[in-house]
PAMAR-811943 format. One record per residue (C-alpha): residue in one letter; x, y, z. Coordinates in pm, whole numbers, plus 32768, in hexadecimal, padded with zeros to 4 digits. Example, Ala and Ser with C-alpha at 12.3 -4.5 7.8 and 13.67 -1.06 7.14 Angstrom:
# PAMAR-811943
a84CE7E3E830Cs85577F9682CA
***
This chain:
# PAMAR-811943
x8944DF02DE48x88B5DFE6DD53x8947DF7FDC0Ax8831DF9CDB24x8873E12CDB37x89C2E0EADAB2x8980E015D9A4x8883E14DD955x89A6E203D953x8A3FE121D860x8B3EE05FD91Ax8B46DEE5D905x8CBBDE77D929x8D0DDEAFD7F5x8E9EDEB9D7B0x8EBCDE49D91Ex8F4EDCD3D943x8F0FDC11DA75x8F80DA7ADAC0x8EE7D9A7DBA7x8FEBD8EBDCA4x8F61D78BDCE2x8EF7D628DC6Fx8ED5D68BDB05x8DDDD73ADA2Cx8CBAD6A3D91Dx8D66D776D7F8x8C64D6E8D725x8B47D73CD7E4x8A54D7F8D6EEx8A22D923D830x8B79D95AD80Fx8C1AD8E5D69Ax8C0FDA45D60Cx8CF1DAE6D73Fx8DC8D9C5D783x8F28DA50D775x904AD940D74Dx918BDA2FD791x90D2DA51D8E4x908CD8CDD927x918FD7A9D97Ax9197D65DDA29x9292D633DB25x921AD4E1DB8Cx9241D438DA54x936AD531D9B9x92A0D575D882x91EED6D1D815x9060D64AD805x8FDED68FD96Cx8EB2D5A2D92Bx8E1AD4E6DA7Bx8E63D38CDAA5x8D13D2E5DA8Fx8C85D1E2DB7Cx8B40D145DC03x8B0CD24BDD06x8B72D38ADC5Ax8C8FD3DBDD40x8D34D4BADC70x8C21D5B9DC08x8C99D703DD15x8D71D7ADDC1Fx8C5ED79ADB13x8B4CD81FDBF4x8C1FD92CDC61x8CA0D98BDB1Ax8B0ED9E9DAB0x8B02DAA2DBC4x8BD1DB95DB2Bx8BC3DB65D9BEx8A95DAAED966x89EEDB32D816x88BCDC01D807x879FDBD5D731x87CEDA85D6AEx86BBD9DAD78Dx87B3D8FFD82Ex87C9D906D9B5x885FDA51DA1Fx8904DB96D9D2x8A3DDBD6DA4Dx8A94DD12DB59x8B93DD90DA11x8AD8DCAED8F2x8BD9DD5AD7D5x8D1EDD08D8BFx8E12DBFED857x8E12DAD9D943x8F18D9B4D952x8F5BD8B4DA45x90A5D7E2DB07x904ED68EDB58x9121D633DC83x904DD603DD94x902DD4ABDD1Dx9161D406DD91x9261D45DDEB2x9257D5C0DEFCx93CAD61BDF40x9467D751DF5Bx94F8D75ADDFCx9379D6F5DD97x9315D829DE1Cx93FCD8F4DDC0x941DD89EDC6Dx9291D8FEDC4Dx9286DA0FDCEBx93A4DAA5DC01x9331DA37DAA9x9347DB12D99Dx932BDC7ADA65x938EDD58D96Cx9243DCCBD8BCx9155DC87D9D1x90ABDD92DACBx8FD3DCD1DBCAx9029DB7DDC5Bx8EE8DB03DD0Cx8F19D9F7DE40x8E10D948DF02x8F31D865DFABx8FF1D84CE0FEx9072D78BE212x8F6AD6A4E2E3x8E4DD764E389x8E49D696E49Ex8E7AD76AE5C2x8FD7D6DAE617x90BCD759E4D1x91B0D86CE4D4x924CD878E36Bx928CD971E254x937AD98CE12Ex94EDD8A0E119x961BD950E0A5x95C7D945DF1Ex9445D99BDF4Dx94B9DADEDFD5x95A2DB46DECBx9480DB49DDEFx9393DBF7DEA6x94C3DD15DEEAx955DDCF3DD67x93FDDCFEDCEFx9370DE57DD8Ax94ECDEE0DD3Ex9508DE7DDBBEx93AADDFEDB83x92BDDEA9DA74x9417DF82D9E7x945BDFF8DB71x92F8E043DBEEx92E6DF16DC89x9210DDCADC68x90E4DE0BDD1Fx9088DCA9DE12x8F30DC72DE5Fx8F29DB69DF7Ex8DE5DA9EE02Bx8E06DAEEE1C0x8D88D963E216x8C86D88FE288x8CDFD815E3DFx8BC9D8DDE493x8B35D7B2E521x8C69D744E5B2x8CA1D8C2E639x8DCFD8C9E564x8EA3DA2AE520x8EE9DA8EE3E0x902BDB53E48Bx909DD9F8E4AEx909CD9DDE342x91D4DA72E2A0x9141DA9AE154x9039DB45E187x90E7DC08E2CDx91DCDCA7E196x91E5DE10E173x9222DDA3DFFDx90C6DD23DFDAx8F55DD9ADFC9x8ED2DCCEE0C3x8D28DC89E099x8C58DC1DE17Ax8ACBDBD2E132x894BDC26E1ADx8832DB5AE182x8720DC1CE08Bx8682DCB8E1E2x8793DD66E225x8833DC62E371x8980DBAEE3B9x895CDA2FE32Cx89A7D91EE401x8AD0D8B4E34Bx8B9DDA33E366x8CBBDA80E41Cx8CD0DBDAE4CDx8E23DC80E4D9x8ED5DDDEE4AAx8F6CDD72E350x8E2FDD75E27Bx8E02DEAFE1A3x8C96DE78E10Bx8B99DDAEE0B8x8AABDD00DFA5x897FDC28DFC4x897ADAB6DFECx889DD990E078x8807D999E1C3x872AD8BBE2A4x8608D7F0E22Dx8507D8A5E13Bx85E3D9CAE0EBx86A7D9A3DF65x87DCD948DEFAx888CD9BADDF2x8810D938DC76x8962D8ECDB88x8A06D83CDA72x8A30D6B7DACBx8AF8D56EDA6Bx8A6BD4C1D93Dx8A09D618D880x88FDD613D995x8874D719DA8Ax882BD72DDC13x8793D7FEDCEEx885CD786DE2Dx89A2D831DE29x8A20D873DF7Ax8AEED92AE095x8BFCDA2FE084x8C8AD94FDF87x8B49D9E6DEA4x8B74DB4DDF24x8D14DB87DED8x8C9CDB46DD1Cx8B83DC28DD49x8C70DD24DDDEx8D61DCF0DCCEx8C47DD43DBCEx8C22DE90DC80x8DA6DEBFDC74x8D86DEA1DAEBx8C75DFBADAF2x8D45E0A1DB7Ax8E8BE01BDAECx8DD5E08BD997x8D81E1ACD9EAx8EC3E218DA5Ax8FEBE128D9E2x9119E1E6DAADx90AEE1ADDBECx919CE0CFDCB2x916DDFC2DD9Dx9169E0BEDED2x907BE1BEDE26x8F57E08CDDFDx8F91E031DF6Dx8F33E1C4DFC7x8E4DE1C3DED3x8D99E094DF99x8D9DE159E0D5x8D2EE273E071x8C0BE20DDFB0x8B66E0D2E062x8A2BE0E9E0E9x8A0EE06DE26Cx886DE0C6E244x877BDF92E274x88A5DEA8E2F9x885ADE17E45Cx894EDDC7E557x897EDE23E6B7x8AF7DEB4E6A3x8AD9DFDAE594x8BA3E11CE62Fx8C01E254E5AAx8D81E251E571x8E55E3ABE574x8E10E42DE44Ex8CACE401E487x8C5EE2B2E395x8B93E192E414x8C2AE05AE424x8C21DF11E4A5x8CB6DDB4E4DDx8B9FDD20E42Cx8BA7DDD2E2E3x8CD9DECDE2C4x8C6CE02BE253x8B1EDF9EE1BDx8A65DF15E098x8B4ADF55DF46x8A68E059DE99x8AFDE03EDCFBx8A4DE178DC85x8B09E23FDDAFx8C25E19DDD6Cx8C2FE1DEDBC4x8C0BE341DC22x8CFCE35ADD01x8DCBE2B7DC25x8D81E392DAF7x8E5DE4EEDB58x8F1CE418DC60x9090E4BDDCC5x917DE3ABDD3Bx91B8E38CDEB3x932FE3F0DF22x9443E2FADEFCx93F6E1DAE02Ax94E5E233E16Fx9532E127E26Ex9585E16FE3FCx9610E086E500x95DEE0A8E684x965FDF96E767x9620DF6AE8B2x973ADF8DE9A0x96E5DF30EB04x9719DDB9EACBx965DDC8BEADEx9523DC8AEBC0x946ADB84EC90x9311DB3DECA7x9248DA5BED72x90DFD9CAED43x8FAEDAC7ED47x9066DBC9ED36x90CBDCFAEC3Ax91F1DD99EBBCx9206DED7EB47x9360DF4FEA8Bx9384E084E9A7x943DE13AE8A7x949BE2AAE852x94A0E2F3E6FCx9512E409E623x94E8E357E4D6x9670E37CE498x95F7E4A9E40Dx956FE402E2D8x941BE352E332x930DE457E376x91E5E3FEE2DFx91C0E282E31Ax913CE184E251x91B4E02DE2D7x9217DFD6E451x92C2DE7AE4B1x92FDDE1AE62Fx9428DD28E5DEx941CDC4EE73Ex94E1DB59E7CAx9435DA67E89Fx9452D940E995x9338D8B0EA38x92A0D76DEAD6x914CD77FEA0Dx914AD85EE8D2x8FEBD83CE88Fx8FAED929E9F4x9063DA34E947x8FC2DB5EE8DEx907ADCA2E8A0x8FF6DE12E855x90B7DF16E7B8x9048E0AEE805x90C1E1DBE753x9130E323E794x8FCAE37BE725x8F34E28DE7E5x8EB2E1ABE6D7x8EC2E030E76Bx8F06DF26E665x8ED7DDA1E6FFx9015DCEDE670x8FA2DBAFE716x8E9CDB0AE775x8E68D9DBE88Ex8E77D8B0E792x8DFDD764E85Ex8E86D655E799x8FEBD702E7A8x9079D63BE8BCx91E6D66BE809x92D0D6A3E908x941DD78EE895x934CD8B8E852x93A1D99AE716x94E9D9E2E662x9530DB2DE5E8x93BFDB06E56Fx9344DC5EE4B1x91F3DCB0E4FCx915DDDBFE456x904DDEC1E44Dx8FA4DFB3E37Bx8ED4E046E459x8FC7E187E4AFx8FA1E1DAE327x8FFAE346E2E5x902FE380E440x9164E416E4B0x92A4E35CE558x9355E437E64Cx932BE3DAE7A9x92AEE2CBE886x926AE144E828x9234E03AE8E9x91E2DECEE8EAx913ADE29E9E4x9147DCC6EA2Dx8FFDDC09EAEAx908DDAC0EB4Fx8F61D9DCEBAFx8F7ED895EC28x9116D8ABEBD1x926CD961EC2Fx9369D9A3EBADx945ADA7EEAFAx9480DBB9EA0Bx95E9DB80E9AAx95E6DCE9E8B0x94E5DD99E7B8x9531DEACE6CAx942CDF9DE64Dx942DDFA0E4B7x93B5E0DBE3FCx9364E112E2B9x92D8E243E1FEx9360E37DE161x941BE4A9E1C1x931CE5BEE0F0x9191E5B3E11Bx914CE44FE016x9028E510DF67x8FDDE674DF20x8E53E6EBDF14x8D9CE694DDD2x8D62E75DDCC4x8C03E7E3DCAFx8B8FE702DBCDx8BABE5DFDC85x8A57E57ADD4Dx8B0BE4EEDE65x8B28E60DDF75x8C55E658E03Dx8B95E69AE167x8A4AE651E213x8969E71CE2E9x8A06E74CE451x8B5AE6A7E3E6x8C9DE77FE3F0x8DC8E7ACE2EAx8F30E74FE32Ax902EE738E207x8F52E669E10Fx8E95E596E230x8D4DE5BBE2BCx8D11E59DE44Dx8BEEE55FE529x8CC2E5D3E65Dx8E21E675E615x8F71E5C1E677x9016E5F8E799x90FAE752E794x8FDDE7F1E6A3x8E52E880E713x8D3AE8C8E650x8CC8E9FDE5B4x8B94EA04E549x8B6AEAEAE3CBx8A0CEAE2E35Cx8981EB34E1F5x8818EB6EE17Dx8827EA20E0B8x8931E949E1E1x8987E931E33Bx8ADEE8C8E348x8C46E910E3E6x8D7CE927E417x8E87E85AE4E7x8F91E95EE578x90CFE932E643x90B8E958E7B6x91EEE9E5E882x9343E90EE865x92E4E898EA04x9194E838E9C1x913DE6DDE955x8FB9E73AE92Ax8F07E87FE93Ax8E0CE98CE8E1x8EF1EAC6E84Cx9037EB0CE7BEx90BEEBB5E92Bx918DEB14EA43x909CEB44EB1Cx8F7DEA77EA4Dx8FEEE929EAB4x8F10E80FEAF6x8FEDE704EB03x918CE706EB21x9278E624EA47x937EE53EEADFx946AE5F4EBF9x9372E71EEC32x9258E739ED3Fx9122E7E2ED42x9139E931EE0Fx8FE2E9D1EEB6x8F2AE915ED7Bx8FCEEA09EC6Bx915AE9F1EC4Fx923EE8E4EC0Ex939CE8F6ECF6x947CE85DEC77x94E9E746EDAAx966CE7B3ED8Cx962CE8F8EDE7x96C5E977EF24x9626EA55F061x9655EB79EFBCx9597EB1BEE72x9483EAC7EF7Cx9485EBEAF02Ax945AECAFEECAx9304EC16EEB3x929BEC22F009x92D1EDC2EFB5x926FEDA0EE7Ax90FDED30EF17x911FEE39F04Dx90DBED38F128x9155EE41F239x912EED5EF37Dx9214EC80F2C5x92F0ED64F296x92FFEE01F3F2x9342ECA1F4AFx946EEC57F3B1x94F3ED93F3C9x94D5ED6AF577x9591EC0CF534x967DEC8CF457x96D3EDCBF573x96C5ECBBF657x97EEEBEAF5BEx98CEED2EF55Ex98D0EDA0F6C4x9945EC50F72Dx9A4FEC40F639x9AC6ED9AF6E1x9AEFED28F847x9B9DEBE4F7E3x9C97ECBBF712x9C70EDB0F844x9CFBEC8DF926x9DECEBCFF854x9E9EED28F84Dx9E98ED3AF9ABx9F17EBD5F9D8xA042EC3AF8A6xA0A5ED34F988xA0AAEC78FAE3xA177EB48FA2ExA267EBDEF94ExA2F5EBCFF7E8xA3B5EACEF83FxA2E9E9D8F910xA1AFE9C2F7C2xA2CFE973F6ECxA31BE84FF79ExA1C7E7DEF7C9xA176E7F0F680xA2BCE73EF615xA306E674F700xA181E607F7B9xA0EBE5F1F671x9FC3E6B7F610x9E84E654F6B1x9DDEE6B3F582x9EC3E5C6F4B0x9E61E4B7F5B0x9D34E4D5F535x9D7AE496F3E3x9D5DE615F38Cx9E60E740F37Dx9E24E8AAF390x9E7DE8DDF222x9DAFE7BEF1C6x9C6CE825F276x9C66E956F1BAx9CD1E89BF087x9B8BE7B0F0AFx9A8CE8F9F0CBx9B4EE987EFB5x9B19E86DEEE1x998FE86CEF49x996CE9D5EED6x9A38E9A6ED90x993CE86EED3Ex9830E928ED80x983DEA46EC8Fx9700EAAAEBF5x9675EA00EAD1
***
């Protein structure tokens, strides 16, 4: 995680207040005496302002103390541990011990927010593989009222534990706390770098710390109950402190960054190097990431420097997109596919988070599993098969959400598909949810700044680096004495992917157009004679020659029929068509067509088809 660099650069959390949401905190404890903070700490249980643990025989009580040494634990005073920000203020809420209602929650999660910066949570609903549950009505005021108003406006930053139910192959999308674009969500690695039994894979998670593992590798060494120590600290719910010790780094070394600006700041500086897992992918702007561990190990020397000449990121832009084709059916072992068009409502470019808001009726939840791709291609797992979920109504307007199309951009093409397993049933409506900005978030770093803009063999578009381009820009390659590097460039307005800036340098076409002879895009509302233009335009002359035979072939028809019906005008009379056509009826008209309305119908065919 690479802290000791930035306590060399002198940051230790100093100025930077963080409280720890759970069953209390030692105050007392001589680890963390010295940086206990009481305008940070309250007891919601017991309706008093001393968090202290309620003691018993078995030491129930002592999570909130072990993670609050995590992240402010003293240094140099020979006792136990240093804490990730050892100079940071650190308070506690007690209110895990007692009924956890919504007004519980929401009451800790908003305390004192002009005054606090970091709320740290190792907490959730049940990992046990059958649970979907999030924030009530009052939780979720907080967590919206506290990144609006929170720290004077930029925002309480929530650092939140991703869960434990690995063994039970729960979801942590199924989790609505931690599946909140208004937290940090962390998720853990053993100290060799693999996925612990106990962690949840899903699209939400943003980073990673270290934790416990399997047998013979450590766990994490803390403060303890008792003014004692241990070296058996555990899970995520060890990881989410250690990542809100690194949030205190880099709040210190920049104090105006908002709530948003840590989350990019996560992205773009954690470290996906010596992490094993069998799902890492390169997403469209060319950043590994993965279900396992987000964007990476949290790196808090990146992350202070980042921090240090930071710009905030645009104001935060929300988009909408509903589906409209109704409710669809599904039966057992079988997929559905449905998909979105997206513009961004012409405010979401650049994206940051996505939420697949779904609707859902099925006979066996647990067989659900649902994917959602971008326009970029990037495929984020929402859900996961969950065996002990044997609930049978499905999911309500439930908001799963990824961060895997970070950066990328929003126009064009999602969709969600839906494997059904062992179950059927019925996708009643989903609504693709963007969020990001309008502008580029993030504008190159000064020169100063270590952290490069670039890498070898990646390309540049508007702030982001790529290993491949988007779709509607290619490559071009600009190479230095000291880089090799590039640009991302805009193909033609037809072209969905392709090698050069021309019309005819398409690889691939977007929606409505079709590939022509493997360079243009033709638009599929064009008419004959917008064909015909390219067939020329290729000097394909046999082509030419048989249409032009056809097309001599049909005039010179038309001739003799007018040739005869003239002929038969004169034989009949004036008189004698009039009253066939008033008084007989039109044979065309008995056919559901008039004279004036045939030519109406071509004429409306050629006036739909003008060029584009």
């Amino acid at each position: 995680m690479n802290v000791q660099e930035a306590w060399a650069m002198g940051y230790t959390g100093k100025g930077v207040v963080v409280t720890i949401l759970d069953d209390g905190i030692e105050r007392n404890h001589p680890d963390l005496k010295d940086n206990y903070d009481p305008k940070a700490s309250y007891d919601v249980n017991d309706h008093d302002s001393d968090p202290i643990p309620r003691y018993d025989f078995a030491n129930e009580n002592r999570h909130g103390t072990r993670c609050a040494g995590e992240v402010a634990a003293i240094a140099n005073n020979t006792i136990c541990s240093v804490g990730i920000a050892y100079k940071a203020s650190i308070g506690g809420v007690r209110m895990l011990d007692g009924d956890v209602t919504d007004a519980v929650e929401a009451q800790s999660l908003s305390l004192n927010p002009q005054h606090i910066d970091i709320y740290s949570v190792s907490w959730g609903p049940d990992d046990d593989g059958k649970t979907v549950d999030g924030p009530a009505k009052l939780a979720l005021k907080a967590f919206t009222d506290g990144v609006r108003v929170g720290r004077g406006g930029l925002g309480s930053i929530f650092v939140w534990a991703s869960g434990n139910g690995g063994r039970d192959k729960d979801s942590c999308n199924c989790d609505g706390y931690t599946n909140s674009i208004y937290t940090l969500s962390v998720s853990s690695a053993t100290e060799n770098g693999r996925v612990p039994w106990y962690s949840e894979a899903c699209s939400s998670t943003l980073a990673t710390t270290y934790s416990s593992g399997g047998s013979g590798e450590k766990q994490i060494v803390t403060t303890d109950l008792r003014k004692g120590c241990t070296e058996t600290h555990t899970g995520t719910s060890a990881s989410a402190p250690l990542a809100a010790g690194i949030v205190a780094l880099a709040l210190q070394a920049n104090s105006q960054l908002t709530w948003r600006d840590m989350q990019h700041i996560v992205v773009l500086s954690a470290k996906p190097y010596k992490l094993n897992a069998p799902d890492w992918k390169t997403n469209g702007v060319g950043r590994r990431v993965s279900h396992s561990y987000g964007y990476g190990m949290m790196d808090a020397t990146a992350m202070v420097k980042l921090s240090q000449n930071w710009t905030n990121v645009p104001e935060q832009q929300r988009c909408e997109t509903p589906y409209l084709n109704g409710s669809k059916s599904f039966s057992k072992k079988s997929t559905l596919s449905v998909s979105v068009q997206t513009d961004g409502c012409g405010r979401v470019n650049y994206l940051e988070h996505v939420q697949a808001i779904v609707e859902l009726s099925t006979s066996c939840r647990g067989e659900i599993s649902i994917k959602l791709k971008s326009p970029s291609g990037t495929e984020s797992v929402l859900l996961t098969k969950r065996p002990k979920d044997n609930f049978k109504k499905g999911f309500k307007n439930w908001a799963f959400m990824t961060t895997h199309s970070w950066g990328e951009l929003s126009h064009g093409l999602w969709t969600l598909k839906i494997d059904s397993g062992n179950a059927e049933g019925k996708l009643e409506s989903w609504k693709l949810v963007t969020w990001g900005t309008t502008t580029p978030p993030y504008q190159k770093p000064k020169q100063e700044t270590s952290v490069p803009i670039c890498h070898e063999g990646e390309y540049f578009l508007e702030g982001y680096c790529y290993k491949q381009c988007p779709v509607n820009f290619y490559e071009m390659n600009t190479t230095s004495s000291t880089n090799s590097t590039g640009s991302c460039l805009p193909c033609h307005k037809s072209c969905q992917r392709c090698n050069g800036e021309l019309e005819s340098n398409c690889i691939q076409c977007k929606d409505g157009w079709k590939l022509t002879n493997e360079t243009f895009c033709t638009h599929l509302g064009k008419s004959i004679n917008s064909f015909a233009v390219l067939v020329i335009q290729e000097k394909d002359w046999t082509k030419i020659t048989i249409m032009s035979i056809i097309f001599g072939s049909v005039a010179l028809t038309i001739v003799v029929i007018a040739l005869v019906i003239i002929v038969i005008r004169k034989k009949h009379g004036k008189g004698e068509y009039k009253n066939y056509d008033q008084d007989a009826g039109n044979p065309l008209l008995s056919n559901g067509l008039s004279d004036g309305n045939e030519f109406a119908y071509f004429d409306d065919v050629e006036k739909s088809a003008a060029p584009i």
